[in-house]
N, CA, C and O atoms as a GROMACS GRO file, in nm:
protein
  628
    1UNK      N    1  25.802   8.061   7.756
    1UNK     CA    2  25.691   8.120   7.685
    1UNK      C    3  25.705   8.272   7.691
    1UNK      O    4  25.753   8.331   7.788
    2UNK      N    5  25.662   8.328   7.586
    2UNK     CA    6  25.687   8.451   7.587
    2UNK      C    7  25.598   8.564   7.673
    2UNK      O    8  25.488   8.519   7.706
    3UNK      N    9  25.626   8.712   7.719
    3UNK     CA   10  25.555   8.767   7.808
    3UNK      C   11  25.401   8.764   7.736
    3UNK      O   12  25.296   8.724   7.786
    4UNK      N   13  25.421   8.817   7.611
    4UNK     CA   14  25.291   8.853   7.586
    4UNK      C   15  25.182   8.734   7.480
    4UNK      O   16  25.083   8.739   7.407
    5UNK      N   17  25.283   8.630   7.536
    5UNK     CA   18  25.184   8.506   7.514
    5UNK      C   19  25.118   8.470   7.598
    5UNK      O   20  24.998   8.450   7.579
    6UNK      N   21  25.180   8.450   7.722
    6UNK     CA   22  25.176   8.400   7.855
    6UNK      C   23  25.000   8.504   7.868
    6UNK      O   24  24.885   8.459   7.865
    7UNK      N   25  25.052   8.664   7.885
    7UNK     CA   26  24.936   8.805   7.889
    7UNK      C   27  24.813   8.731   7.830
    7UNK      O   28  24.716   8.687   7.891
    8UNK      N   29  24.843   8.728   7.694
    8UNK     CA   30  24.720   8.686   7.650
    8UNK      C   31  24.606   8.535   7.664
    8UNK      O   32  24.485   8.515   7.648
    9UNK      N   33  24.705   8.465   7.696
    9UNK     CA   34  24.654   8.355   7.770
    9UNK      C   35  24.561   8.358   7.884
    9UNK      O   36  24.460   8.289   7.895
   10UNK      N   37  24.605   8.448   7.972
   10UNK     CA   38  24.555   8.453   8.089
   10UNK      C   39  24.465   8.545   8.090
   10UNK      O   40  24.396   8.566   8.191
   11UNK      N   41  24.446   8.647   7.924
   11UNK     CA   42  24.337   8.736   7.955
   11UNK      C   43  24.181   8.605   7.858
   11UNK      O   44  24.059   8.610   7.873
   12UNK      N   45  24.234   8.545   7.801
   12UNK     CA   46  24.152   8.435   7.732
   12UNK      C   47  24.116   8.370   7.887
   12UNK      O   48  24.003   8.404   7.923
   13UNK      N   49  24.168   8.308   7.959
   13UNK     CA   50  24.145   8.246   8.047
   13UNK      C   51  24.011   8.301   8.155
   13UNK      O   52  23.912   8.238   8.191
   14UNK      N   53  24.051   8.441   8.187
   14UNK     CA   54  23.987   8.518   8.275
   14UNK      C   55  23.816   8.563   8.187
   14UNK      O   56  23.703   8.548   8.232
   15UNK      N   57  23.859   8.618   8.054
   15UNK     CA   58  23.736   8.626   7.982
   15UNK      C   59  23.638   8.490   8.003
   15UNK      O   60  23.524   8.498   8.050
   16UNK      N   61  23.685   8.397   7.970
   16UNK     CA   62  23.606   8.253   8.034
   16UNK      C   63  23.536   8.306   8.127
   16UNK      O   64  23.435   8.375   8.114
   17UNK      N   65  23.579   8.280   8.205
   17UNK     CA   66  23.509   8.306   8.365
   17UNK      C   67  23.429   8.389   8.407
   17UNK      O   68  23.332   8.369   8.480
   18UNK      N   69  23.491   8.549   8.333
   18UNK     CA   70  23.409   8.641   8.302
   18UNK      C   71  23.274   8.595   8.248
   18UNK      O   72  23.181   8.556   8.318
   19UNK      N   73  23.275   8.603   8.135
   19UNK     CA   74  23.127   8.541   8.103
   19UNK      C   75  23.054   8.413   8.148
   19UNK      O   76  22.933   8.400   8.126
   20UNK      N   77  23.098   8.355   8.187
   20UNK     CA   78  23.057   8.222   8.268
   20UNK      C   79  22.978   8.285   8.388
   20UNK      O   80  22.874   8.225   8.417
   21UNK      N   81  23.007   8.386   8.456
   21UNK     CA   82  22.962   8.420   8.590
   21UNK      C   83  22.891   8.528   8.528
   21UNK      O   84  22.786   8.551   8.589
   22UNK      N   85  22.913   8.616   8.415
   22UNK     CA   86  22.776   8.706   8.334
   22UNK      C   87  22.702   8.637   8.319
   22UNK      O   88  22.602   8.649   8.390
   23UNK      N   89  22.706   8.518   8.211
   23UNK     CA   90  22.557   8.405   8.192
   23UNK      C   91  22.508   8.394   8.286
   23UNK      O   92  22.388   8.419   8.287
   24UNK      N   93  22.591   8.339   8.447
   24UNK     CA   94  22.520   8.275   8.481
   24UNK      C   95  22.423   8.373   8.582
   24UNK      O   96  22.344   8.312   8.654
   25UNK      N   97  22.425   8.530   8.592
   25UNK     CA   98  22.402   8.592   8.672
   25UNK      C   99  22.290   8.612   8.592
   25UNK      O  100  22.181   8.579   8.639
   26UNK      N  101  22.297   8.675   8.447
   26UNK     CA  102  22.188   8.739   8.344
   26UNK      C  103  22.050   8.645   8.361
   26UNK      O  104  21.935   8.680   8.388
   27UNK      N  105  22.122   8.478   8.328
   27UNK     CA  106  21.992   8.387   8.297
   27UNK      C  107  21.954   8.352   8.452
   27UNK      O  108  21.875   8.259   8.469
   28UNK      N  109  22.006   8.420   8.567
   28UNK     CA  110  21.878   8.387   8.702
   28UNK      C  111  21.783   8.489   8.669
   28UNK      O  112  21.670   8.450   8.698
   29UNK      N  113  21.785   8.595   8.624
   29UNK     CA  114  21.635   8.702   8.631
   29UNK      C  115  21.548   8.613   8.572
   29UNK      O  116  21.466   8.565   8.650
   30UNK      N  117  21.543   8.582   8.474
   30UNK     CA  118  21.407   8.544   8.410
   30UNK      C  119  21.414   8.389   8.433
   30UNK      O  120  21.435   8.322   8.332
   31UNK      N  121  21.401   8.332   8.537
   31UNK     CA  122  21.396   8.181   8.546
   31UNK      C  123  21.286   8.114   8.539
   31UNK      O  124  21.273   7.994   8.515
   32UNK      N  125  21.205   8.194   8.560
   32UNK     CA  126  21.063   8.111   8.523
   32UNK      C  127  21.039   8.083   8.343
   32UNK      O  128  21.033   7.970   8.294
   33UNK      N  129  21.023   8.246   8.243
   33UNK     CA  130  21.038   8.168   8.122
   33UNK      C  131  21.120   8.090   8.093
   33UNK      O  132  21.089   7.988   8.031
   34UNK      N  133  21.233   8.114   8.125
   34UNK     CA  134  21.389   7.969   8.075
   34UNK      C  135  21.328   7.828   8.100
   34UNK      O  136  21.338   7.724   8.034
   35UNK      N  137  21.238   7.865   8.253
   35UNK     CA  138  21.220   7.692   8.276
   35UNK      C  139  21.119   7.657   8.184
   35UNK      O  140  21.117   7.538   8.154
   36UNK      N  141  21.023   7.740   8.124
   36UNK     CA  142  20.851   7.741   8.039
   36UNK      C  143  20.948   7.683   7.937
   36UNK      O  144  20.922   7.564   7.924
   37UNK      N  145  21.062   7.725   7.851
   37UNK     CA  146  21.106   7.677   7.714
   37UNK      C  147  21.167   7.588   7.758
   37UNK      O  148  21.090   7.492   7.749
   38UNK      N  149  21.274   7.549   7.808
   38UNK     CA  150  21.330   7.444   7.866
   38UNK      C  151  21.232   7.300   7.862
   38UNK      O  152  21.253   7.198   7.797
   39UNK      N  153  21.118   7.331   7.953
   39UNK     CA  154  21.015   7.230   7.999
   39UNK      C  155  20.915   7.162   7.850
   39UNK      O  156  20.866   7.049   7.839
   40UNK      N  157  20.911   7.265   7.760
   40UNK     CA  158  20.894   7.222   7.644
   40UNK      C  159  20.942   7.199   7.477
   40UNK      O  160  20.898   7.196   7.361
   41UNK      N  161  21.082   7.182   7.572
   41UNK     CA  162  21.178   7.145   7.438
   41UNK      C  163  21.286   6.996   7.537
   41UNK      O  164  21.381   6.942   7.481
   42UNK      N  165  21.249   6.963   7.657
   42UNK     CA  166  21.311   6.859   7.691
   42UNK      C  167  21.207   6.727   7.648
   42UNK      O  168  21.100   6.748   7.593
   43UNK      N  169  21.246   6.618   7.675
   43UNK     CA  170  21.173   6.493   7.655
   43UNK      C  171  21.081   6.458   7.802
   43UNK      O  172  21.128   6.431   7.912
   44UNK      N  173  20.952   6.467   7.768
   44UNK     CA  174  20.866   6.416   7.913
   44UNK      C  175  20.873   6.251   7.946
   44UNK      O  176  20.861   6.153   7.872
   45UNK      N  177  20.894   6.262   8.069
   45UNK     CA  178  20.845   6.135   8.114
   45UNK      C  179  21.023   6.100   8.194
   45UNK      O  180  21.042   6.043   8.301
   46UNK      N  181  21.138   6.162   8.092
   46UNK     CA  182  21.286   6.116   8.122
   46UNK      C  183  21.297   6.167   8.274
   46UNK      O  184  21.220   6.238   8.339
   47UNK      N  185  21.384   6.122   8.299
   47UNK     CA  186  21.396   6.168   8.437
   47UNK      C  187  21.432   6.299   8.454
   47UNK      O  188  21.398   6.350   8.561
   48UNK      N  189  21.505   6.380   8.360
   48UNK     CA  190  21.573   6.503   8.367
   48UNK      C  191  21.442   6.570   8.297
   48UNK      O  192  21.424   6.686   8.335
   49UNK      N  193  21.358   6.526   8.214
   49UNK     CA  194  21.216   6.624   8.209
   49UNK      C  195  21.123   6.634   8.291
   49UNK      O  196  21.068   6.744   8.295
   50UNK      N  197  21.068   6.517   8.394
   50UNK     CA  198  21.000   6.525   8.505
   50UNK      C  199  21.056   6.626   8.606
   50UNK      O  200  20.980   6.700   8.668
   51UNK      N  201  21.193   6.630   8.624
   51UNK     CA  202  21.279   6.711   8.710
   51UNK      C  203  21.250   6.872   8.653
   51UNK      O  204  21.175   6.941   8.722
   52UNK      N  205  21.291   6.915   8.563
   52UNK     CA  206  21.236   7.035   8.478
   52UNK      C  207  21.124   7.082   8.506
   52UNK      O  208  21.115   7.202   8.531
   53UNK      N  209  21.014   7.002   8.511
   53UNK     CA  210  20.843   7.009   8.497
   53UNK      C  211  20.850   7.073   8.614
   53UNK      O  212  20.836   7.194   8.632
   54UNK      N  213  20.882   6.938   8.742
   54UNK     CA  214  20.875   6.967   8.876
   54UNK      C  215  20.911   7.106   8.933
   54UNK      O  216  20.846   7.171   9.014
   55UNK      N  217  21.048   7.142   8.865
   55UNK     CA  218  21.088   7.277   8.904
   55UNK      C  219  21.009   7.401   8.836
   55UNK      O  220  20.973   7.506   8.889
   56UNK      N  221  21.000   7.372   8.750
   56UNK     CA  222  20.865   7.499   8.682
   56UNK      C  223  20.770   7.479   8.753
   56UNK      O  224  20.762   7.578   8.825
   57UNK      N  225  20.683   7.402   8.781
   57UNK     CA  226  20.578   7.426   8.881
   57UNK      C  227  20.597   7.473   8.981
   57UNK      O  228  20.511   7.551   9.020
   58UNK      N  229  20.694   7.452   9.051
   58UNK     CA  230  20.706   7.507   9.160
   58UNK      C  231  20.779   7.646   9.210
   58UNK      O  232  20.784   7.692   9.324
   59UNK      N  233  20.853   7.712   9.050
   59UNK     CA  234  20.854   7.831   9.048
   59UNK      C  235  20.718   7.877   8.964
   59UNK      O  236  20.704   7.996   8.991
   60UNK      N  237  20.658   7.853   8.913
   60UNK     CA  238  20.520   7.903   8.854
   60UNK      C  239  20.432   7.956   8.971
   60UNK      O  240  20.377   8.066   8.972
   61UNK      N  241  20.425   7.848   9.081
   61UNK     CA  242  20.342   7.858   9.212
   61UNK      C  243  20.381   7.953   9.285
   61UNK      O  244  20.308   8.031   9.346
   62UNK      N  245  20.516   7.953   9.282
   62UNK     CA  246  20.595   8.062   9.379
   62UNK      C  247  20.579   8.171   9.339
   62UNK      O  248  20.540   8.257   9.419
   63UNK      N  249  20.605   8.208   9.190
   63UNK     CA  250  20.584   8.344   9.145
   63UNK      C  251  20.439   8.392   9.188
   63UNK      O  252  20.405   8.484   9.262
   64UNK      N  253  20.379   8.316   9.130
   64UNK     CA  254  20.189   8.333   9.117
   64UNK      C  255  20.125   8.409   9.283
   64UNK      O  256  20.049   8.499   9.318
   65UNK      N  257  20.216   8.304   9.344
   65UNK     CA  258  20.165   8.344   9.540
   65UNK      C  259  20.270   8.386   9.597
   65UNK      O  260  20.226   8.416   9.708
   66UNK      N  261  20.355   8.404   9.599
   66UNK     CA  262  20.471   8.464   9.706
   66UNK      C  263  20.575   8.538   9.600
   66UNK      O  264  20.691   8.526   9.642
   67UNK      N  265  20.569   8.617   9.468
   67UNK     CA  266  20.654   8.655   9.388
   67UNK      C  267  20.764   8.765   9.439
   67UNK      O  268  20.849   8.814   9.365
   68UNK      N  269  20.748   8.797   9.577
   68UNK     CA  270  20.844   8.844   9.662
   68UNK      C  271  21.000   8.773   9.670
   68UNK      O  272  21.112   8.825   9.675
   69UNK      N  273  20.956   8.629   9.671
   69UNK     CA  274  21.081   8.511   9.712
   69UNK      C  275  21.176   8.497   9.570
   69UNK      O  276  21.288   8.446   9.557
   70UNK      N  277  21.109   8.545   9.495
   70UNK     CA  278  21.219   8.554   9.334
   70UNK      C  279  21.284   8.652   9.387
   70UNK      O  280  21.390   8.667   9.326
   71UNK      N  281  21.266   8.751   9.500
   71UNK     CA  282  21.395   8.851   9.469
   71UNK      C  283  21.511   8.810   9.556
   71UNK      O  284  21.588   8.902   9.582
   72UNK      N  285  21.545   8.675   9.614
   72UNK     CA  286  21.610   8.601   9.665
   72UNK      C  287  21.705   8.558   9.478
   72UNK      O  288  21.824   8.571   9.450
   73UNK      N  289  21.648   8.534   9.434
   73UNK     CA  290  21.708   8.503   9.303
   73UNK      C  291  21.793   8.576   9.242
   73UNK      O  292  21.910   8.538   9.234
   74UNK      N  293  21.749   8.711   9.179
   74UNK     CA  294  21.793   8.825   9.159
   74UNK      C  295  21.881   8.890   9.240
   74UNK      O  296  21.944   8.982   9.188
   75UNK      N  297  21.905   8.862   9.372
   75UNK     CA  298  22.002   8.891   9.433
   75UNK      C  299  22.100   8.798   9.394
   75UNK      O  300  22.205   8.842   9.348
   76UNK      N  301  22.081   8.642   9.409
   76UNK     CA  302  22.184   8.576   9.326
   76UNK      C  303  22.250   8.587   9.237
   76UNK      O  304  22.362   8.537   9.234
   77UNK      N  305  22.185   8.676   9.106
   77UNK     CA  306  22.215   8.736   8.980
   77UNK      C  307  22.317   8.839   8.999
   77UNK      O  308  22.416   8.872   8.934
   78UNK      N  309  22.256   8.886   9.123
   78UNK     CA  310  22.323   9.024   9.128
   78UNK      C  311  22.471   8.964   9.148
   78UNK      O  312  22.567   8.994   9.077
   79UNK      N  313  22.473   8.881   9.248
   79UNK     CA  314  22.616   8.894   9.305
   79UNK      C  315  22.686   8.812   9.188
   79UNK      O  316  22.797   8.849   9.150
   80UNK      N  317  22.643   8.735   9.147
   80UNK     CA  318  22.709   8.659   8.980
   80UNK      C  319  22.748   8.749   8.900
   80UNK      O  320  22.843   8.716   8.829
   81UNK      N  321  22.695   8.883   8.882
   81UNK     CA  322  22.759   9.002   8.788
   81UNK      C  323  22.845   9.064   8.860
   81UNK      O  324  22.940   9.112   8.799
   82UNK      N  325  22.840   9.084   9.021
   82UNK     CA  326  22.932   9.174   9.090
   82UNK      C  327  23.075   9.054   9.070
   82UNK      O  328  23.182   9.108   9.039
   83UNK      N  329  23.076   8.928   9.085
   83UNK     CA  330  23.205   8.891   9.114
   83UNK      C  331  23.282   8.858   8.970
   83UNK      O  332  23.385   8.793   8.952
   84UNK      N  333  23.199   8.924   8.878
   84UNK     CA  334  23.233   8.877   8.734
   84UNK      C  335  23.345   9.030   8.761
   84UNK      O  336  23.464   9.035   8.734
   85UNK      N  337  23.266   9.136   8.818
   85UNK     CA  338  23.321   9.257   8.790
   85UNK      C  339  23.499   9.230   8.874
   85UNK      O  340  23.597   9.259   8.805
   86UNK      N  341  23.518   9.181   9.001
   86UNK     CA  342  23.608   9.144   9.055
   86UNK      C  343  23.721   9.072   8.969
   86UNK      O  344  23.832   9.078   9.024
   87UNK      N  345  23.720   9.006   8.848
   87UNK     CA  346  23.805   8.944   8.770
   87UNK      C  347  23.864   9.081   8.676
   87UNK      O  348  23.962   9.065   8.603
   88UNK      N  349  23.805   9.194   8.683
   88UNK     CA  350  23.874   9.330   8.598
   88UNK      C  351  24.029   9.383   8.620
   88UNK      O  352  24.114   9.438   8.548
   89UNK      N  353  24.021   9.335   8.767
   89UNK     CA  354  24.173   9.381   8.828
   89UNK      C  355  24.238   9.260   8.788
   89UNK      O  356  24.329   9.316   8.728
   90UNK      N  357  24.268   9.113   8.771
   90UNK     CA  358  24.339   9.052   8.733
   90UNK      C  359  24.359   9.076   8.533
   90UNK      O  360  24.456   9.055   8.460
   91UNK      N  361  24.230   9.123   8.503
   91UNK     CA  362  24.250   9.163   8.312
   91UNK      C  363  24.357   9.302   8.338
   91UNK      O  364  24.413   9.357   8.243
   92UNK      N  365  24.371   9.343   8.473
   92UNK     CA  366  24.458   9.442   8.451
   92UNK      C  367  24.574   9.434   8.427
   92UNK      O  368  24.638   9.459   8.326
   93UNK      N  369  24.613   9.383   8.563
   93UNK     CA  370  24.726   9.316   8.626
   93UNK      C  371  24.741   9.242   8.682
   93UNK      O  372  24.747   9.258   8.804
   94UNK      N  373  24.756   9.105   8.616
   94UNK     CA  374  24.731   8.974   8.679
   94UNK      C  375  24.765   8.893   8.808
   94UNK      O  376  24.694   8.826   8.882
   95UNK      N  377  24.947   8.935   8.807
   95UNK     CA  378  25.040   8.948   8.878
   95UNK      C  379  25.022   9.002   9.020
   95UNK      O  380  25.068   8.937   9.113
   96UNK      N  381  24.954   9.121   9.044
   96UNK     CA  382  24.947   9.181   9.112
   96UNK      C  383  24.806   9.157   9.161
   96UNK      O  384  24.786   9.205   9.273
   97UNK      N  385  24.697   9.092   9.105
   97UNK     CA  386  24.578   9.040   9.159
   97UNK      C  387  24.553   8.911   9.143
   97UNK      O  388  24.440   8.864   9.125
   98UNK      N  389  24.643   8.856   9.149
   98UNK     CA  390  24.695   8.672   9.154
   98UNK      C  391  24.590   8.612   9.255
   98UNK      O  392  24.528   8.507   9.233
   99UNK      N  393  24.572   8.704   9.391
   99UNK     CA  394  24.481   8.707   9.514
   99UNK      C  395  24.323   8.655   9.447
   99UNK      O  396  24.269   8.554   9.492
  100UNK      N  397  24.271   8.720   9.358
  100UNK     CA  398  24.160   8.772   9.258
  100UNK      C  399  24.097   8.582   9.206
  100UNK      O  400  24.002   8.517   9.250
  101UNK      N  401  24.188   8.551   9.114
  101UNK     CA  402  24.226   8.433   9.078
  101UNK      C  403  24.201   8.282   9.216
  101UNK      O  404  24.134   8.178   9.210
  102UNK      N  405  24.291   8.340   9.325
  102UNK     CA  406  24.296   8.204   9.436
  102UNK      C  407  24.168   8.196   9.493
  102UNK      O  408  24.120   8.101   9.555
  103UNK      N  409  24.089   8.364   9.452
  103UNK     CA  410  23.962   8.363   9.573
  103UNK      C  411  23.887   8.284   9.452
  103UNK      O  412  23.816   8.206   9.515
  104UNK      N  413  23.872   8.267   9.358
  104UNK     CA  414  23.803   8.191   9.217
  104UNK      C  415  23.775   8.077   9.229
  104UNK      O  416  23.660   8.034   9.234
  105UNK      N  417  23.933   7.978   9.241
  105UNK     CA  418  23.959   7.889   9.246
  105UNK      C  419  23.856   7.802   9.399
  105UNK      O  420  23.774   7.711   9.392
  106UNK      N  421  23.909   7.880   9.526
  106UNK     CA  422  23.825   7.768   9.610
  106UNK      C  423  23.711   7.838   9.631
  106UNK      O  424  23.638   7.802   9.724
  107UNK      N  425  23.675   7.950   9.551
  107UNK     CA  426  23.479   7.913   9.498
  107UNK      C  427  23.459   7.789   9.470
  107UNK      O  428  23.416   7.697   9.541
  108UNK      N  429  23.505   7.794   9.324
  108UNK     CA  430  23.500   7.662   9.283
  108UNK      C  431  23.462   7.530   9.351
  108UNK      O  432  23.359   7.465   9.359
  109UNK      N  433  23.578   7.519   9.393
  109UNK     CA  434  23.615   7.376   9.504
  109UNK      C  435  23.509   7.383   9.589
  109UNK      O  436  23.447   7.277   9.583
  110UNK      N  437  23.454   7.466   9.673
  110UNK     CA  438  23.337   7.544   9.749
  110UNK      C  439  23.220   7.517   9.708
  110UNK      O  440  23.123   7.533   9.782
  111UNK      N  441  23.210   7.477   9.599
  111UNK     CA  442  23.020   7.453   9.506
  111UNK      C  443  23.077   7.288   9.557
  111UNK      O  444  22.984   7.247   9.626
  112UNK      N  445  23.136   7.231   9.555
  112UNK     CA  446  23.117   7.088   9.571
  112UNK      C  447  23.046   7.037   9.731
  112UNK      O  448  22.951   6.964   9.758
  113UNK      N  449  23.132   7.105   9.804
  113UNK     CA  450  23.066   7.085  10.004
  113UNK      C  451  22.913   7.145   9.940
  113UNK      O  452  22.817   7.069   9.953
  114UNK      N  453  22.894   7.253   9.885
  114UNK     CA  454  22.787   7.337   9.898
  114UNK      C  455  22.702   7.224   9.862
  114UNK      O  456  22.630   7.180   9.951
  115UNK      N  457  22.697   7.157   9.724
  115UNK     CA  458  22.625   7.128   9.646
  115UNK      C  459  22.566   6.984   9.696
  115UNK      O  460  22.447   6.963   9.674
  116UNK      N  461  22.636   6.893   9.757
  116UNK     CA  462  22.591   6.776   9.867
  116UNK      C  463  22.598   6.786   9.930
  116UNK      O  464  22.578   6.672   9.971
  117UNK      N  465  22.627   6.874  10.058
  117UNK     CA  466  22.525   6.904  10.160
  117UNK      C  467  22.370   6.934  10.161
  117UNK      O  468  22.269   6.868  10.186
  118UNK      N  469  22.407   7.121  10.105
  118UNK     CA  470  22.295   7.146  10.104
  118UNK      C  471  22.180   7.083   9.995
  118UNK      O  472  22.059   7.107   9.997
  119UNK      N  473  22.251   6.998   9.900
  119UNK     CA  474  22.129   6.964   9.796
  119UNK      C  475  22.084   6.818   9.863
  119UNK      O  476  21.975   6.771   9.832
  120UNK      N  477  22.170   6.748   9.954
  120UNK     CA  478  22.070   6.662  10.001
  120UNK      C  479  21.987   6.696  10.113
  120UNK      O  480  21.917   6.595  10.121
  121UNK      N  481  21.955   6.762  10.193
  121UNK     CA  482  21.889   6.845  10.295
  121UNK      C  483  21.743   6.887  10.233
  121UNK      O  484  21.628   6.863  10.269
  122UNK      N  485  21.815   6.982  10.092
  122UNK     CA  486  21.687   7.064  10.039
  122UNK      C  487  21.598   6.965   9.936
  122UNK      O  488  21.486   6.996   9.896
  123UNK      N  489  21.662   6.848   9.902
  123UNK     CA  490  21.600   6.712   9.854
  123UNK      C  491  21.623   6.742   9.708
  123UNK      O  492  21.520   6.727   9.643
  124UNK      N  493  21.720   6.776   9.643
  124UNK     CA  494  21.786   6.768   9.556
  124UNK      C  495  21.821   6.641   9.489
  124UNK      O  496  21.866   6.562   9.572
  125UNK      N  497  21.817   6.596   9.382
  125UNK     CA  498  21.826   6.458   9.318
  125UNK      C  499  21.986   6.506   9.321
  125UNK      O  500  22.030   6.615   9.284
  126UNK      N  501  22.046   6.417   9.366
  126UNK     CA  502  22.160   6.356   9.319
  126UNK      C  503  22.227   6.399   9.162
  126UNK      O  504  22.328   6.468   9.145
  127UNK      N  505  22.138   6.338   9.050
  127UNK     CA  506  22.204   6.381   8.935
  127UNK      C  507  22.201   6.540   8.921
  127UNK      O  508  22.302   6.581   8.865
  128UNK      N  509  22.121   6.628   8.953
  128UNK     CA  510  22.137   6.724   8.924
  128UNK      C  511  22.264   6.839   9.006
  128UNK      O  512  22.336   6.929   8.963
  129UNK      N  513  22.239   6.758   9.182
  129UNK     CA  514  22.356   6.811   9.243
  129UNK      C  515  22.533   6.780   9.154
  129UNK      O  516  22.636   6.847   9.155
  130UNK      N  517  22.508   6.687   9.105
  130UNK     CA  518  22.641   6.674   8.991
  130UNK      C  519  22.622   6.750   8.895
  130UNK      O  520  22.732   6.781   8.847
  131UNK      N  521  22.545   6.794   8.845
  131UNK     CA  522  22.513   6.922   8.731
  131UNK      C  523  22.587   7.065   8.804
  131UNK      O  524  22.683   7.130   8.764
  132UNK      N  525  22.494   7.083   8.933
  132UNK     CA  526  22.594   7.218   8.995
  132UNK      C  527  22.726   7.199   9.013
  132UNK      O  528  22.794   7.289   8.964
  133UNK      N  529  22.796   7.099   9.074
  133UNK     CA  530  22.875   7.053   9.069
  133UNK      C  531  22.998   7.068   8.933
  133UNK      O  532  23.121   7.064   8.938
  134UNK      N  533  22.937   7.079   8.859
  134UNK     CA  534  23.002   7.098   8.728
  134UNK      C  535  23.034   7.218   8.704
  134UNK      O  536  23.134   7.231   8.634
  135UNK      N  537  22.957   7.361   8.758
  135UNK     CA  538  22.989   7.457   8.740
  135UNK      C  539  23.094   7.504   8.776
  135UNK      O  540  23.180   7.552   8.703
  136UNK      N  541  23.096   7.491   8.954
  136UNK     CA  542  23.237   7.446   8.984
  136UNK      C  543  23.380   7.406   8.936
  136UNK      O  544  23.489   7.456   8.963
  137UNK      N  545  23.348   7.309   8.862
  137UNK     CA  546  23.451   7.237   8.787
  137UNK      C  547  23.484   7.313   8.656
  137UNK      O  548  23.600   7.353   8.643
  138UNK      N  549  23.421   7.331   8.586
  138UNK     CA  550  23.424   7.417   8.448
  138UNK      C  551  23.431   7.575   8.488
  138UNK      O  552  23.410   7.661   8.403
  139UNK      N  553  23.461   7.606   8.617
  139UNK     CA  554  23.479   7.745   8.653
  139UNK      C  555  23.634   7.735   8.682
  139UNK      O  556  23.714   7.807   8.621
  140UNK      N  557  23.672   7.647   8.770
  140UNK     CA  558  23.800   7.593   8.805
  140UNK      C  559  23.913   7.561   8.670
  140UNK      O  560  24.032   7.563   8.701
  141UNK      N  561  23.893   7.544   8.581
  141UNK     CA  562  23.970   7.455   8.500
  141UNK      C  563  24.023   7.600   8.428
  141UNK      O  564  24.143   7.604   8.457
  142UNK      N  565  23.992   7.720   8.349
  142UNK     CA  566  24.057   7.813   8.311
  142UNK      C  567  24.140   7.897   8.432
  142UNK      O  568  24.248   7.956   8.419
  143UNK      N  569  24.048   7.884   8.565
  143UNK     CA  570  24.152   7.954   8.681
  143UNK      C  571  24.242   7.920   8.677
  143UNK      O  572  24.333   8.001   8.657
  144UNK      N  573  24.284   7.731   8.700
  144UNK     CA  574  24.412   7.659   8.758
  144UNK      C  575  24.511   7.706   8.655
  144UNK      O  576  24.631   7.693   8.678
  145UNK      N  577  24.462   7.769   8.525
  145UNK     CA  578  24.569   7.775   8.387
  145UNK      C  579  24.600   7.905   8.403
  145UNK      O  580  24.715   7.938   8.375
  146UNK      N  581  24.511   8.002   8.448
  146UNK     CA  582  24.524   8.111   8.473
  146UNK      C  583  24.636   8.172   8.616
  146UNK      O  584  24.697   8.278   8.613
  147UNK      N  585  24.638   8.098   8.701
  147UNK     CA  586  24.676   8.097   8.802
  147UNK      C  587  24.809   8.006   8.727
  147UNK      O  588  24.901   8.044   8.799
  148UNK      N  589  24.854   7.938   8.658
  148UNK     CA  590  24.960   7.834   8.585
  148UNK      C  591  25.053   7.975   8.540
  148UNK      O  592  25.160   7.996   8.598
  149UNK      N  593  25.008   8.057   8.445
  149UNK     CA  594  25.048   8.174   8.374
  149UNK      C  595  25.056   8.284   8.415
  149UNK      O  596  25.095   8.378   8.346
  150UNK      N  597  25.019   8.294   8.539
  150UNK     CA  598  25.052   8.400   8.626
  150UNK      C  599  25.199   8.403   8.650
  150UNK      O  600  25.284   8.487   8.618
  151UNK      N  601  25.211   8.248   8.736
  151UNK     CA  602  25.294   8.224   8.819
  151UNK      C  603  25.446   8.278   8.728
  151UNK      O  604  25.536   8.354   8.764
  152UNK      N  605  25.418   8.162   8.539
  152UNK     CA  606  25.511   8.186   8.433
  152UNK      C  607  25.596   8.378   8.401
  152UNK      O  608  25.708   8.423   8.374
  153UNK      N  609  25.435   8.438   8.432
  153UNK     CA  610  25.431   8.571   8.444
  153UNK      C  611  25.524   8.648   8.483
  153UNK      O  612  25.613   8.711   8.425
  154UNK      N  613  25.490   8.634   8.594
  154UNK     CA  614  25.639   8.646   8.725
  154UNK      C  615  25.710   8.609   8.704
  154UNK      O  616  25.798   8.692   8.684
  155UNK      N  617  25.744   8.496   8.688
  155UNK     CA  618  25.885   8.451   8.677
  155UNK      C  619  25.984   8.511   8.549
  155UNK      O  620  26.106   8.503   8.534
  156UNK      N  621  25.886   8.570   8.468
  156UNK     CA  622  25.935   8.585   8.364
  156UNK      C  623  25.980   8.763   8.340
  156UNK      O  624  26.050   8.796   8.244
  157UNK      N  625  25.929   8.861   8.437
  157UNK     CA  626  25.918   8.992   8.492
  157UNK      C  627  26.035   9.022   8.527
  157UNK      O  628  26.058   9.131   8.579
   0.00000   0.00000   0.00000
């Protein structure tokens, strides 16, 4: 494969991720309206709309009396935009921040222990801990290609 096929591959790859970890940092600030539209554009009564409901109420309550504990959130946001910023040195030089990429990858792998442990503890339904779970996975899948075209990279240097 050629160098600057291989380049552009892996800057497609990294852009993924990039914005994957922008979305997902942008849409924690405002989680209470997301859940208000969400909660009334899902189907009531399904199990994944009772689940919705449940969680809006109980950020509704939280905001209303303790709106201090959202900035636990927003720090989440925060660091979702800071590690988006960390993927800039591999759009640089991929090769040379290959490191950038491996720390990505067992994030990834990392939301799975995270996500059944701590989601059965914190009483997390099951289906939804497979929802986080997914992020994981759909974060992972442009790395492993990315980290694939690196390697081609090099070899090809």
């Amino acid at each position: 494969m050629k160098e600057r096929t291989l380049k552009r591959r892996i800057k497609i790859c990294l852009w993924i991720v990039i914005s994957g970890l922008a979305l997902s940092g942008i849409t924690a600030f405002p989680l209470e309206s997301e859940l208000a539209i969400l909660k009334d554009h899902i189907s009531p009564g399904s199990l994944m709309g009772n689940w919705i409901v449940h969680i809006y109420n109980a950020v509704k309550t939280t905001n209303n009396q303790f709106p201090w504990l959202s900035y636990g959130t927003d720090w989440l946001a925060f660091a979702h935009l800071v590690i988006a910023v960390v993927f800039i040195g591999p759009l640089r030089d991929p090769v040379r921040n290959i490191w950038v990429i491996h720390f990505g990858m067992i994030a990834c792998v990392a939301v799975f222990p995270l996500a059944f442990i701590a989601g059965s503890i914190r009483g997390i339904p099951f289906f939804w801990q497979l929802i986080d779970c997914s992020f994981g996975l759909i974060g992972f899948v442009p790395l492993y290609f990315c980290d694939k075209y690196v390697r081609l990279l090099e070899r090809s240097v």
